[in-house]
N, C-alpha and C positions, 0 to 999 in steps of 0.2 A: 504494500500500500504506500501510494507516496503523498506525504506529509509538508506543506509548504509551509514554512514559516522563518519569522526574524532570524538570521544565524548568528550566533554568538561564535568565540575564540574556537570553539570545538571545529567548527567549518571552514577554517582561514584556509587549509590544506587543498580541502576540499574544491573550494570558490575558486583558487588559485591554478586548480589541476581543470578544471570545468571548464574554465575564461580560457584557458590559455589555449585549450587544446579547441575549441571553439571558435578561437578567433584564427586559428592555422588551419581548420577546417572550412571557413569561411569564403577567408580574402586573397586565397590563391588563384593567379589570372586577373585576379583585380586590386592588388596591390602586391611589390617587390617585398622577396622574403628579408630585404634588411629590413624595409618599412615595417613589414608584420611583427619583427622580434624587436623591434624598439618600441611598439605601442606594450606590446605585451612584456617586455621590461620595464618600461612605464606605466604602466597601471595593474598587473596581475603581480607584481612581485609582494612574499611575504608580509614586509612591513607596512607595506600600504593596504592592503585587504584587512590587516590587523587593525591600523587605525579604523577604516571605513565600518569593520565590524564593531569598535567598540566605541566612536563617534560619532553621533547622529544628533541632524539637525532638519529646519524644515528647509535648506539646499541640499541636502543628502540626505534619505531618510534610514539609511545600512542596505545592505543586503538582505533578499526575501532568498534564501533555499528552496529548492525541491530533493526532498532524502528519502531515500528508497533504501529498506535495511541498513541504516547507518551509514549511509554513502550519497553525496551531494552528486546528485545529476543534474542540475540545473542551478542556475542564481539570474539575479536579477535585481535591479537599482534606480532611483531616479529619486528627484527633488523639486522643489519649488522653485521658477526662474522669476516669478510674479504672485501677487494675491492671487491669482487663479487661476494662471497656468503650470501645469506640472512639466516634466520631462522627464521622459526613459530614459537613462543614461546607459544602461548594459542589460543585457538579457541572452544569455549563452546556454547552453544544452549540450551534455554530452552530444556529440554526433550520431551515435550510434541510435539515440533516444528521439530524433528529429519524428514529426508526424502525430507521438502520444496522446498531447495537447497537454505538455505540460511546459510550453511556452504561455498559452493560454491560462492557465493557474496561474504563473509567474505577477503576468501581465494585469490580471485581475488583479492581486496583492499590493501589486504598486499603484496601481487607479484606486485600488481603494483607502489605501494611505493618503494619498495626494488628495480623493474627493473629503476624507476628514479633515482635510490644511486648507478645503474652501477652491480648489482647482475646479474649474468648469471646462477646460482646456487641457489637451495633454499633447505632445509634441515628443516627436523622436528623428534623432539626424537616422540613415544610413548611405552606405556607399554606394554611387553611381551604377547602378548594372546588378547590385547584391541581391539574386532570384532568390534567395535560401531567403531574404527577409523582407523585401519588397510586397512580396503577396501577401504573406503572415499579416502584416501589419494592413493593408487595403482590404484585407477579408475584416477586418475587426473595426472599419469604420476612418482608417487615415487616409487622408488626402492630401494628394500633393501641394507643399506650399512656395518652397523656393531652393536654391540651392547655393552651395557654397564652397569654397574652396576648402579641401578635408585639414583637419587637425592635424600637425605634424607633418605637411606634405612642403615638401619645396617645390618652388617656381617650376621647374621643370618636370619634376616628376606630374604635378598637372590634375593629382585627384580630386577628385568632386563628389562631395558629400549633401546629399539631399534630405531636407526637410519635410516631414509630414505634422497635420494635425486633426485631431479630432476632439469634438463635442463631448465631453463625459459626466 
């Protein structure tokens, strides 16, 4: 049975193994593997998941798990950008686990954290072409809003990261 909830210090391993091998599952073909293993040294390492798990505010609200026998198949994140609009910040799934709908748990945890902080709006970047997440998120109500030049990308490399939002 899997179990979604706030993850405390026990998960840090967990979130870390989850993100990382998710975002290498992801962004191959649409992003250069130095690019990939520098977001993902930038944000999935140890001490940072450590902090985000045990620092929570209404811009971060921690990590939501999904744990199946004691084992983090999924995380997920977002915060407050505005009185009332939220953002996805991550949402990763073992690979092997894609289709379950236990992106969809995820994604309900965080809307429903954000709808008690007063969100009527919720917003999520992804990247240019990313089919594994484009549809997920249009099947649940996002719509295209704008786009931008991706986080971490230099001039040349040229990525573009796109904006959705939906009503919640």
């Amino acid at each position: 049975m899997i179990e979604i909830k706030l993850a405390d210090l026990t998960h840090v391993k967990g979130i870390q193994d989850v993100c990382s091998r998710g975002y290498r599952a992801t962004y191959p073909g649409l992003r250069s593997k130095d690019y990939i293993e520098k977001v993902i040294e930038e944000f999935y390492n140890q001490e940072r998941i450590t902090k985000e798990v045990t620092e929570h505010s209404r811009h971060w609200g921690g990590y939501f798990v999904a744990v199946e026998n004691g084992q983090v198949i999924g995380a997920a994140g977002g915060g407050m950008e505005s009185d009332t609009l939220g953002e996805l910040y991550v949402l990763y799934l073992d690979p092997n686990r894609r289709g379950e709908g236990i992106g969809t748990l995820l994604l309900d945890a965080v809307t429903a954290q954000q709808k008690e902080w007063g969100a009527t709006e919720q917003r999520v970047a992804v990247a240019k072409d990313n089919q594994k997440a484009i549809p997920f998120y249009e099947a649940r109500g996002f719509r295209f809003l704008s786009e931008k030049e991706s986080y971490f990308s230099a001039k040349q490399e040229g990525y573009v990261t796109l904006h959705y939002i939906r009503q919640i």
